[in-house]
C-alpha positions in Angstrom: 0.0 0.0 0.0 2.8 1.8 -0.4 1.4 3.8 -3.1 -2.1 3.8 -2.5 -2.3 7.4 -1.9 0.1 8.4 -5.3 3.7 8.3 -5.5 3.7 12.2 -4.9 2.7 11.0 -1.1 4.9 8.3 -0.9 8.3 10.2 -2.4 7.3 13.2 0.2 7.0 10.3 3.3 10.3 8.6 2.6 12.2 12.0 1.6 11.5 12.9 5.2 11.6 9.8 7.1 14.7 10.0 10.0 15.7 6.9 8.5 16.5 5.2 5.3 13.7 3.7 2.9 15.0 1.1 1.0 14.3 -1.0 -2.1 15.8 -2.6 -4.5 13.1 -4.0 -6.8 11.1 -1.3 -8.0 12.2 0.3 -11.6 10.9 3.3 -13.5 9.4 2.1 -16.4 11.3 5.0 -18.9 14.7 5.1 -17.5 14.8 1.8 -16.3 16.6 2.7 -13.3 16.0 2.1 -9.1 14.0 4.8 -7.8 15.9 7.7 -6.6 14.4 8.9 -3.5 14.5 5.0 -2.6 18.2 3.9 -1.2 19.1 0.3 -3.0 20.3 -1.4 0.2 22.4 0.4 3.9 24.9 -0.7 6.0 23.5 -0.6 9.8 26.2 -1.3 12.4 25.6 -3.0 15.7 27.9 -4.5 18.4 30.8 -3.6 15.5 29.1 -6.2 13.3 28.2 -4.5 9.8 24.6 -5.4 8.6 23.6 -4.9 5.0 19.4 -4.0 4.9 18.0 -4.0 1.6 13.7 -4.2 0.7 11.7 -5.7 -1.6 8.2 -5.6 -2.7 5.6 -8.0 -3.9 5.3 -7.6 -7.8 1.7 -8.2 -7.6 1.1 -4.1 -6.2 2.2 -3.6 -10.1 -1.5 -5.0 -11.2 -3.0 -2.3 -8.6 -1.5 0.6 -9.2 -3.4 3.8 -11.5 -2.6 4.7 -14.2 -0.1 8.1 -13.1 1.8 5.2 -11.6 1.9 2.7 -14.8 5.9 4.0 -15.6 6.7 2.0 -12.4 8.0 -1.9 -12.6 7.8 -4.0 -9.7 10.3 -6.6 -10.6 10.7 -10.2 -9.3 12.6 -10.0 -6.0 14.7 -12.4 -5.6 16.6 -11.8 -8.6 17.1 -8.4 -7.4 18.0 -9.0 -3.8 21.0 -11.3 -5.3 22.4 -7.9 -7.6 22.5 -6.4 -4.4 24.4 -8.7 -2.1 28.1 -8.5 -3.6 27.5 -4.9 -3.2 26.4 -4.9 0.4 29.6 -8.0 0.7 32.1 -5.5 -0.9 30.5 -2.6 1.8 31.8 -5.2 4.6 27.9 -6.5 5.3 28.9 -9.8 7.0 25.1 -10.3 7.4 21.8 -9.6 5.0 18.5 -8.2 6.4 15.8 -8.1 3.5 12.5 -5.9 4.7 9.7 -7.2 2.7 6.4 -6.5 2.5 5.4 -10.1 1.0 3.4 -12.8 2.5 4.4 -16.5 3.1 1.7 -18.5 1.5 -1.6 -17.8 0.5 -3.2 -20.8 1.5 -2.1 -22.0 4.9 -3.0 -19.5 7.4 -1.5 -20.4 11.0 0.4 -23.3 9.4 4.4 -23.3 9.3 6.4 -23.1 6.5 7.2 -26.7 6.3 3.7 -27.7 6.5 2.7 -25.4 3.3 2.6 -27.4 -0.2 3.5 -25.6 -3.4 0.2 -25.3 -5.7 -1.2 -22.9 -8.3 -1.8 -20.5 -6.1 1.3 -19.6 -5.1 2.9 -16.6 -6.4 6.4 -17.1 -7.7 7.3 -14.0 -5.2 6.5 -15.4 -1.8 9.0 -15.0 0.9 9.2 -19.3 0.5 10.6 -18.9 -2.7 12.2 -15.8 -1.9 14.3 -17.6 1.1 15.0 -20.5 -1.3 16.7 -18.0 -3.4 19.3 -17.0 -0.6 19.8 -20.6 0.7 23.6 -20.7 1.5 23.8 -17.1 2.6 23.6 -15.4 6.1 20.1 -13.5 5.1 17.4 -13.2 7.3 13.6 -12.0 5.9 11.1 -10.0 7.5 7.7 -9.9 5.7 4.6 -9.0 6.4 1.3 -8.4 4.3 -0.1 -11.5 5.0 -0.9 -10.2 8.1 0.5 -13.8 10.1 2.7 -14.7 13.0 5.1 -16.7 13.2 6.4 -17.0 17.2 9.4 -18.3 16.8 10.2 -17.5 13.1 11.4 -20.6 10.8 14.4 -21.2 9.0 13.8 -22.1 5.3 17.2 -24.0 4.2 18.9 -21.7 7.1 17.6 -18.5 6.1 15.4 -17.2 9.2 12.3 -15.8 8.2 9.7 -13.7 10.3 6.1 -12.6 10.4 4.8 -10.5 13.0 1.3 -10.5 12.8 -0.8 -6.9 12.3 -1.6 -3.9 13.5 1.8 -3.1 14.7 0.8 -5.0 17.8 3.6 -7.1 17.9 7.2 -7.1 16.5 9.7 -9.6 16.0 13.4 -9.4 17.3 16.1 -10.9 16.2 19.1 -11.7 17.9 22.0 -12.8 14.9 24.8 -14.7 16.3 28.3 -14.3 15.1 31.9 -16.5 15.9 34.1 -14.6 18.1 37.1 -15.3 16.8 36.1 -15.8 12.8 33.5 -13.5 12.7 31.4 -14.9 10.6 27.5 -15.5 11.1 26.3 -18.6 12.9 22.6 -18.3 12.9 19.9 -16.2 14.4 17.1 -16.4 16.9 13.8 -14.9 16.7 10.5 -14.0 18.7 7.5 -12.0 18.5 7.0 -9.7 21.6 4.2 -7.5 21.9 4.2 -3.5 21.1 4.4 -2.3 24.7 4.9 1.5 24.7 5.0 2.0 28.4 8.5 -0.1 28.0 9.6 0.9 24.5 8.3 4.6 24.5 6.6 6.7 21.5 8.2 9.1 19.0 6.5 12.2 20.3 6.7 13.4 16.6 5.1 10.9 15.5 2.6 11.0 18.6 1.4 14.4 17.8 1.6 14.4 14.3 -1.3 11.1 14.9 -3.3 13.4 17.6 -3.6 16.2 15.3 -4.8 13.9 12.5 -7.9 12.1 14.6 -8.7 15.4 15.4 -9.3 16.4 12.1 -10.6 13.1 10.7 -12.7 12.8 14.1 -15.9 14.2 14.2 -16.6 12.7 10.4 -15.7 9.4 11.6 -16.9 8.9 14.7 -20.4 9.7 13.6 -23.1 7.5 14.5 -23.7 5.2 11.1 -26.4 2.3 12.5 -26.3 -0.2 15.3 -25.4 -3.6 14.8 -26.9 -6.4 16.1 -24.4 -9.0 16.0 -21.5 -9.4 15.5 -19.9 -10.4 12.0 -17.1 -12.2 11.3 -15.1 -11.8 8.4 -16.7 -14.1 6.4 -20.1 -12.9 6.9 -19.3 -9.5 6.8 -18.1 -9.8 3.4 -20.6 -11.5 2.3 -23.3 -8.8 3.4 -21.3 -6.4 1.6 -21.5 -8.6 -1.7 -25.6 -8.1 -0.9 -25.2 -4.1 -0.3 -23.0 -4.2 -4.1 -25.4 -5.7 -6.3 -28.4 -3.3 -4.7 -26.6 -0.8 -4.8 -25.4 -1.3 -8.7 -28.6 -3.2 -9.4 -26.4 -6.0 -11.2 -26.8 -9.3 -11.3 -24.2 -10.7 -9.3 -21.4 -9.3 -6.8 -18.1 -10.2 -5.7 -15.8 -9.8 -2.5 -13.2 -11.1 -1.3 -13.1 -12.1 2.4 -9.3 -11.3 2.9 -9.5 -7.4 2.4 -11.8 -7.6 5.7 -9.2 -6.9 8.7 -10.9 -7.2 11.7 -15.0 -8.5 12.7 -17.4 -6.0 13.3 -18.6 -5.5 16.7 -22.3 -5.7 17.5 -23.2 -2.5 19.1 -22.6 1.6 17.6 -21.4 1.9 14.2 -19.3 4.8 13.0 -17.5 5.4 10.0 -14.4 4.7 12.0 -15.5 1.1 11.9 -16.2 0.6 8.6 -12.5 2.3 7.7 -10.6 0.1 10.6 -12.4 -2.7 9.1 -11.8 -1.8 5.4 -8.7 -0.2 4.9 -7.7 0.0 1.7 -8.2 2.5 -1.6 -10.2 0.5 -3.7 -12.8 1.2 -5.8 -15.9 -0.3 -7.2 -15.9 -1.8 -10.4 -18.9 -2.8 -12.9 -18.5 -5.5 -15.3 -20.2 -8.1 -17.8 -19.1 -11.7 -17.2 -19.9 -14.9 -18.9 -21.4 -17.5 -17.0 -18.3 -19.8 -18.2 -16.2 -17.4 -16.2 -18.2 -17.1 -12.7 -18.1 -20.9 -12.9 -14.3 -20.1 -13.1 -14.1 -17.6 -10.3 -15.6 -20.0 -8.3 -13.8 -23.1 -9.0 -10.4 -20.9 -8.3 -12.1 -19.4 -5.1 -13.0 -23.3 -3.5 -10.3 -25.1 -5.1 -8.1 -24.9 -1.3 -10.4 -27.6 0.6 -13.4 -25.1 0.2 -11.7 -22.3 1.5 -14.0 -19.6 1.0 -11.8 -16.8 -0.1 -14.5 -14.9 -1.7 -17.9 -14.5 -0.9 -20.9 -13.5 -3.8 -24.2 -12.1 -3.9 -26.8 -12.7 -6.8 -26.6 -16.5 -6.6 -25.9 -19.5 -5.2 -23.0 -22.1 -4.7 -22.3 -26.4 -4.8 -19.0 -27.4 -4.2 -17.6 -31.0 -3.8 -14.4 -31.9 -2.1 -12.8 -35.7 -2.2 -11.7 -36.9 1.6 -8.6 -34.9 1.0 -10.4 -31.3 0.8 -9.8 -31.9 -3.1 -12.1 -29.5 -5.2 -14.2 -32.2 -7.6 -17.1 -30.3 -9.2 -18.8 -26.8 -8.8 -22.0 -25.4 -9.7 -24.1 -22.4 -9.5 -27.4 -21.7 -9.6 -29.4 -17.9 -10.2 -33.2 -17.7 -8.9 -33.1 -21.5 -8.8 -31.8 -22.3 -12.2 -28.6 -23.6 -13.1 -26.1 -20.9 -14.1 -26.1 -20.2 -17.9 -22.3 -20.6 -19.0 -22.9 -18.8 -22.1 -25.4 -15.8 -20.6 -23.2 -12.5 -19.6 -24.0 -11.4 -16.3 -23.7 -7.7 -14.8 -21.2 -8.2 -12.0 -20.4 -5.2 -9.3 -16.4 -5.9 -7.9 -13.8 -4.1 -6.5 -11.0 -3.3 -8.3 -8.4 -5.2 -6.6 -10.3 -8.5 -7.9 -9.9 -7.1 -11.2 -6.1 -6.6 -10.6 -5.5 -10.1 -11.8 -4.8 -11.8 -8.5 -4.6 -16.0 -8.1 -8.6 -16.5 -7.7 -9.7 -13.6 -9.8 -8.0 -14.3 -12.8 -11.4 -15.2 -14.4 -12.5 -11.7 -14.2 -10.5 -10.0 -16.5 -12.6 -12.2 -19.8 -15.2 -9.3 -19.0 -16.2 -6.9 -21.2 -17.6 -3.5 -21.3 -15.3 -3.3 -17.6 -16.4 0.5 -15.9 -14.2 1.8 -12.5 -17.5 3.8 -11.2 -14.7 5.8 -9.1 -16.9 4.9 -5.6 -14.7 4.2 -2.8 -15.6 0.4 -1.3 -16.6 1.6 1.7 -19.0 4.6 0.4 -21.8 1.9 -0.8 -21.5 0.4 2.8 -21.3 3.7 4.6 -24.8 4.9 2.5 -26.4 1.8 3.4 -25.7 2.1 7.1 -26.6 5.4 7.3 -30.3 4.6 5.4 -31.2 1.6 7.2 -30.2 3.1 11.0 -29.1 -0.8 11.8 -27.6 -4.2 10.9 -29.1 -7.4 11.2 -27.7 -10.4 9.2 -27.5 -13.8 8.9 -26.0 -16.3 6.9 -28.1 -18.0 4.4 -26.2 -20.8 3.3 -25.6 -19.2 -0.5 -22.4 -21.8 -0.5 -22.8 -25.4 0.1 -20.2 -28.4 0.3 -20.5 -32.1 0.1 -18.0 -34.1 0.7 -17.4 -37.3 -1.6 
């Protein structure tokens, strides 16, 4: 998210920042060179040990980004990282730190790295394949975005790798481990410890810089929206806001993906504070015409992880059968009782991040006549909250397995 708010924003943040932002994988498009307000890789020094820190980030922003921002190229990073290692070497770096905002694996949440199995899925930039890349080397990773933890950390072919979870409620430290006599690096140890800032402290620059802001942003969103009268997971969430799409848009069908939701929503007062801490991001809502072919599509990619429900719809409804192993062995789809047509085009209401051409949404870029309605994702939810004066919602069993 980098560049969610333009790269005007983002230059500005990291020209000022009292420390170094680094990258190494992101390229202007026309001079194909680094960015220069980014610093390729730094040398930090502790305990008289020299530490090279580079960053990377996931290629897949590239598919996100608007079009002022089309001259950047997110290139793959583990390619990249390896360019920048004999430099950080011949700098006196006896160890590597890569910062990367990359996830472990899309499809094992709470699972370790040695219990995750490469599939389709899997993008060829994960901090898995990434590791891999740097087996041999005394690298450590730090990643994020899939918002996971991993306690201990876990060594990938003895690179260390770390996940801290979200929020900024936790962090993970890492202790590296050098010989006395040669040295050279041994190993490292990690663990997540949580954010405490009566014992680590507050930037007070950064403290009242945050004060003055939910000042200004306060009274707008801490406005009384509806009240809720239950509380929704994330699941269910998104699948009401699949429900409030298609009214809204008066389409056929609507699409969400579950994974964009961050936190449940409370039962009790809604504000518009809610609806941002819950939805975060900068999308927008998109209008499209799909062929049934492809729904059928969308929906095979969405169930094909033992059912995993990645992304919830609106407009119809859902069979899936799994095998005794979670395998995905047949889908289909049914609109006002009737089997879906494959060949019938169906008006669709999506965000624009599913149109981005992630794993499971591949099939929505065959649609045609595709319209970005410029509507924030959260102003259709916001309007609908606001008109109704409450929530009430339940699941109605839209999505169905069996189990062969």
């Amino acid at each position: 998210h980098e560049f969610d708010y333009g790269e005007d924003n983002f230059r500005a943040l990291a020209s000022s920042a009292p420390f170094a932002a680094v990258n190494c994988n992101i390229y202007d498009r026309d001079t194909g060179k680094r960015l220069p307000y980014l610093k390729p890789w730094v040398i930090v020094e502790s305990n008289g040990v020299k530490i090279g820190v580079t960053g990377v980030l996931e290629p897949l922003v590239e598919k996100t980004l608007s079009k002022p921002l089309e001259h950047l190229n997110i290139r793959e990073p583990a390619p990249e990282v390896l360019k920048v290692i004999p430099e950080m070497k011949k700098a006196g770096a006896q160890a590597y730190v890569v910062l990367a905002h990359m996830g472990i694996h899309r499809y094992c949440p709470g699972k370790s790295a040695d219990q995750c199995e490469d599939g389709p899925f899997i993008s060829s930039s994960g901090l898995l394949t990434l590791a891999r890349a740097l087996k041999g080397k005394p690298a450590l990773v730090f990643g994020g975005h899939m918002h996971k933890q991993q306690p201990e950390g876990y060594s990938e072919g003895g690179v260390w790798v770390a996940e801290s979870g979200e929020l900024a409620k936790t962090f993970t430290r890492a202790a590296l481990e050098f010989g006395d006599k040669s040295g050279k690096y041994e190993g490292a140890k990690m663990k997540v410890l949580p954010s405490d800032p009566a014992r680590y402290g507050q930037d007070p620059k950064v403290l009242a810089a945050v004060r003055a802001l939910t000042a200004m942003a306060g009274g707008e969103l801490d406005t009384r929206l509806a009240e809720n009268r239950q509380t929704l997971g994330k699941a269910l969430f998104s699948q009401w806001m699949t429900d409030v799409y298609r009214a809204k848009y008066g389409t056929d069908l609507a699409f969400a993906q579950s994974s964009s939701i961050r936190r449940e929503l409370a039962a009790g007062t809604l504000t518009g504070r809610d609806i941002y801490l819950t939805i975060p991001y900068e999308n927008t809502m998109m209008l499209e015409e799909l062929k049934g072919a492809d729904v059928l599509s969308a929906l095979r990619d969405n169930f094909s992880f033992s059912g995993r429900k990645h992304m919830m719809f609106s407009g119809m409804e859902a069979e899936y059968d799994l095998d005794k192993e979670g395998k995905l062995l047949a889908v289909r789809a049914f609109v006002d009782g009737k089997p879906l047509d494959p060949d019938k085009y169906y008006t669709v209401a999506l965000n624009s991040y599913l149109l981005s051409g992630v794993s499971y949404g591949q099939a929505f870029l065959r649609g045609r006549d595709i319209r970005d309605t410029g509507t924030s994702i959260r102003q259709p939810l916001i309007e609908r909250l606001s008109k109704d004066g409450e929530l009430r919602y339940q699941d109605d069993g839209r999505a169905r397995q069996t189990t062969r």
